[in-house]
VOGU-3710 file (C-alpha; in Angstrom, 3 decimals, decimal comma):
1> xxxxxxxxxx> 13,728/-49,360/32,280  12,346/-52,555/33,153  13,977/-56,035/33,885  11,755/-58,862/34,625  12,322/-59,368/38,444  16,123/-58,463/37,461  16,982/-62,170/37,015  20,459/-61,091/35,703  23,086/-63,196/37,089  23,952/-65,649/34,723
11> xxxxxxxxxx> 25,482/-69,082/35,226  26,960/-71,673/33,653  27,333/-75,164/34,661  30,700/-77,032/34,880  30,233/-79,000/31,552  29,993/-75,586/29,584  33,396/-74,167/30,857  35,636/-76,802/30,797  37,787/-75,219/28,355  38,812/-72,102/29,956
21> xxxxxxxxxx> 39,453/-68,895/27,911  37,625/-69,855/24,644  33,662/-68,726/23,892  31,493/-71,576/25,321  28,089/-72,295/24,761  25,506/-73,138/27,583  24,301/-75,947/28,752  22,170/-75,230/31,635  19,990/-71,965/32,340  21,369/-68,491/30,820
31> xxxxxxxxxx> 20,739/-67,450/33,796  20,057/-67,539/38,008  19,641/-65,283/41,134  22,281/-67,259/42,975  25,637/-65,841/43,851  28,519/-67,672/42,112  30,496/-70,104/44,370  33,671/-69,534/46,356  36,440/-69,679/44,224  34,171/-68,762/40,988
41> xxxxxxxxxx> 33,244/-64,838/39,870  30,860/-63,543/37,351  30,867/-60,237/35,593  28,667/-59,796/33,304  26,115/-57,436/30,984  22,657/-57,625/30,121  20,503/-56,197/27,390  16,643/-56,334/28,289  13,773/-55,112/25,768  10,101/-55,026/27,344
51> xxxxxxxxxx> 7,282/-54,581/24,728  3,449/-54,197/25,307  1,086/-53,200/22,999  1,598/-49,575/23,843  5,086/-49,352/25,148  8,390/-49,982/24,932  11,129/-50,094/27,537  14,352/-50,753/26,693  17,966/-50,505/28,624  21,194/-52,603/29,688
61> xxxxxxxxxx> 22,786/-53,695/32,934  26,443/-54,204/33,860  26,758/-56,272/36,924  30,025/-58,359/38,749  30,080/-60,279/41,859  33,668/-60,790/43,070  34,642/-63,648/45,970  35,977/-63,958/48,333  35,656/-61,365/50,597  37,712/-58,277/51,386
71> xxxxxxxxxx> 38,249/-57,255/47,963  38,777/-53,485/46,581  39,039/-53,924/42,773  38,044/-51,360/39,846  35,908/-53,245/37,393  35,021/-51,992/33,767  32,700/-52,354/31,296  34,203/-51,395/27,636  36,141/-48,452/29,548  32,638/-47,782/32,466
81> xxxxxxxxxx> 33,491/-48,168/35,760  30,943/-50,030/37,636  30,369/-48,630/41,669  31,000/-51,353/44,280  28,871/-52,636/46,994  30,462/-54,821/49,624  29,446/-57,101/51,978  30,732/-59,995/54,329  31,338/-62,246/51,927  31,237/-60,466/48,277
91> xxxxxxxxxx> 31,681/-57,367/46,625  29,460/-56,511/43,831  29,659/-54,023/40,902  26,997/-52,549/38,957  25,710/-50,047/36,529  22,252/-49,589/35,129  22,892/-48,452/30,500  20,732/-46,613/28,917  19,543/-48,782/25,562  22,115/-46,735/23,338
101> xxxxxxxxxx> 24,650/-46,576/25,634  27,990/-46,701/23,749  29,035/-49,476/26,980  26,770/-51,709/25,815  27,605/-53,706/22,839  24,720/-56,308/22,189  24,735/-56,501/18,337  27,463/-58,118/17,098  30,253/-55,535/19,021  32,737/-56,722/21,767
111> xxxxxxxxxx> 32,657/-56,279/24,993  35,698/-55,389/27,068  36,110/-56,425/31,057  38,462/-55,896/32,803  39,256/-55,324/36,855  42,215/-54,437/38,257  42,931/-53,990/42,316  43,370/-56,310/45,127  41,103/-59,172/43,841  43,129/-60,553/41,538
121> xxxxxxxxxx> 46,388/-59,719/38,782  45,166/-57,255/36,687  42,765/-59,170/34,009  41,269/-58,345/30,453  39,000/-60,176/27,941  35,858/-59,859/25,939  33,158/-61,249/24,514  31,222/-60,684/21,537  27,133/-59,719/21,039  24,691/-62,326/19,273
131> xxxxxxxxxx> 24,459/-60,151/16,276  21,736/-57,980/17,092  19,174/-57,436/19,737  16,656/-60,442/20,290  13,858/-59,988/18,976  10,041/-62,607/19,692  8,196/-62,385/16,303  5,604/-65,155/17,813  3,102/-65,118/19,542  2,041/-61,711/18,545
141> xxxxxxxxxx> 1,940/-59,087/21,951  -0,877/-59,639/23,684  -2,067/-62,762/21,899  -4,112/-65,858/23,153  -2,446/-68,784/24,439  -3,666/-72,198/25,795  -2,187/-74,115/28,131  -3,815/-77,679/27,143  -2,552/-77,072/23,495  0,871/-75,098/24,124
151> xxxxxxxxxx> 2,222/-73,094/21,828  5,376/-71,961/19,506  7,891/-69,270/20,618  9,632/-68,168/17,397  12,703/-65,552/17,261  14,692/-63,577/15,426  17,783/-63,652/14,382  19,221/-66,827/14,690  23,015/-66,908/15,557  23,666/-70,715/15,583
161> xxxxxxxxxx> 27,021/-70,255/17,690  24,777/-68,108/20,573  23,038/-69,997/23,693  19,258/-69,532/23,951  16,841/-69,468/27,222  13,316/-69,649/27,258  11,240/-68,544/29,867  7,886/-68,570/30,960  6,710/-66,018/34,130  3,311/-66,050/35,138
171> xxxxxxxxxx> 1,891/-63,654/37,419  1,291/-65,525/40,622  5,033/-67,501/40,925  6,567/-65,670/37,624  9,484/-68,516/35,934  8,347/-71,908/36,845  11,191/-74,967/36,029  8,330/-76,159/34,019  7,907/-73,028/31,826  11,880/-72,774/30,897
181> xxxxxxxxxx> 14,053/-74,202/28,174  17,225/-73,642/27,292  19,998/-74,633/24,245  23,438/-74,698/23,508  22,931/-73,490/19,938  19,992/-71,024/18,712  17,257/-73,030/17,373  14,740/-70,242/16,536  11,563/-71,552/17,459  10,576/-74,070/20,399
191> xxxxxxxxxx> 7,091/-75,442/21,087  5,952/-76,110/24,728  4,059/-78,485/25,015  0,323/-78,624/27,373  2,852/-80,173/30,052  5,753/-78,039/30,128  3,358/-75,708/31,061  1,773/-77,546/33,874  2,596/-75,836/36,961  1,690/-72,075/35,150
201> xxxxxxxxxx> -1,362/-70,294/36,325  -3,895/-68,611/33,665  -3,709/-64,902/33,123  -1,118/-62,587/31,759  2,479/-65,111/31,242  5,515/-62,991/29,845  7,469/-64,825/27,378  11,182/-63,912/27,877  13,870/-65,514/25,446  17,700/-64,292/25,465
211> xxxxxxxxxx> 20,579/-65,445/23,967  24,367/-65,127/24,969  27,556/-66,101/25,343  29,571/-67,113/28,460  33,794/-67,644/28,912  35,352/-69,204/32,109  38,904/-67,482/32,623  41,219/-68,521/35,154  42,731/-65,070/37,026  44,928/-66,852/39,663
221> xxxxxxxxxx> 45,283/-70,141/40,994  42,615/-70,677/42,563  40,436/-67,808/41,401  38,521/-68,201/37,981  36,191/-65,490/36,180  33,047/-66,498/34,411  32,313/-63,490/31,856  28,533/-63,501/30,492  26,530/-61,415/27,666  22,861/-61,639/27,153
231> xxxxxxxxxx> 20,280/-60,210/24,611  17,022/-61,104/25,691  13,455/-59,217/24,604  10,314/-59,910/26,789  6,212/-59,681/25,932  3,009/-60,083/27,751  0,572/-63,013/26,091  -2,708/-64,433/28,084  -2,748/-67,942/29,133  -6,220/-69,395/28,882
241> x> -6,736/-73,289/30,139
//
């Protein structure tokens, strides 16, 4: 199972989840290593596909961070209870799925979370899959890219309702700012232009593009819940000048 430097935790920012307890798109990045802020949890699950010309890896990944501290909650995935690691100032839940893992509903199923415990009143909701698995039908694996022409990412399917992020990771720095992009509906193609990718260095770049959906849920008052689910599918091109 591979996921690309396990940039799961997604995030959304506060323009996207305004209107707590209803599906929002995203604005901003799909997702971000950074821990969620004080008063603000995420829970959320991840469906990664790697592909190579030779190989494919495929699996899932069920993660929650719960603030503030001191917490001792029992946190599900569609019925899977995810262990707990604590710290000083977090406790976070995870699971690694296996690609047909009956907890991991990417393709159009619901996903149930829920976490009862100490945290917070016991709390329930879900969040549907982008209809299938993503799926990068362009470039082809392996193909020839140039950075002074750019080049068109194309997709399939499109769910027009799902959020889309596009990534760029070379080798040397993997995602650059300059090599991302990212929409509140699904567009199915985007170009990138010679200076979006700038700052990338020449040699193997993995194109990464997932799409999702995110809810912000209020659990107490002054504790809120930001649920995420992501499809995203991953290939190795070569990035000439």
């Amino acid at each position: 199972m591979r996921f690309h430097r396990m940039l799961f935790m997604l995030v959304c920012i506060a323009a996207a989840c305004s209107e707590r307890g209803a599906n929002q798109r995203l604005t901003g990045p799909l997702y971000s290593t950074g821990a969620p802020g004080a008063t603000t949890s995420t829970f959320g699950v991840r469906h990664h596909r790697y592909r190579t010309s030779t190989d494919t890896t495929e699996g899932g990944f069920a993660s929650a961070i719960l603030k503030p501290d001191s917490v001792v909650s029992t946190v599900r995935l569609n019925g899977l209870t995810l262990s707990a690691t604590p710290s000083a100032t977090q406790v976070q839940y995870a699971h690694a799925l296996a690609a047909n893992s009956t907890y991991l509903n990417v393709a159009g199923g619901m996903n149930v979370f829920t976490i009862s415990g100490a945290w917070a009143p016991a709390f329930a909701d879900s969040l549907p899959g982008p209809t299938a698995k993503t799926l990068i039908t362009s470039p082809a694996i392996g193909a020839t890219v140039s950075r002074s022409s750019g080049f068109t990412i194309s997709w399939t399917p499109t769910t027009p309702s799902a959020s889309v992020v596009i990534s760029l990771a070379d080798t040397v720095l993997g995602p650059q700012s300059c090599g991302m992009k990212h929409f509140a509906s699904d567009p199915g193609s985007v170009t990138f232009s010679s200076s979006d990718l700038s700052c990338l260095t020449t040699g193997t770049l993995n194109i990464i593009v997932e799409r999702g959906f995110t809810k912000l849920d209020s659990v107490a008052p002054t504790k809120f819940i930001r649920l995420i689910l992501g499809s995203a599918d991953e290939i190795p091109v070569t990035l000439i000048p």
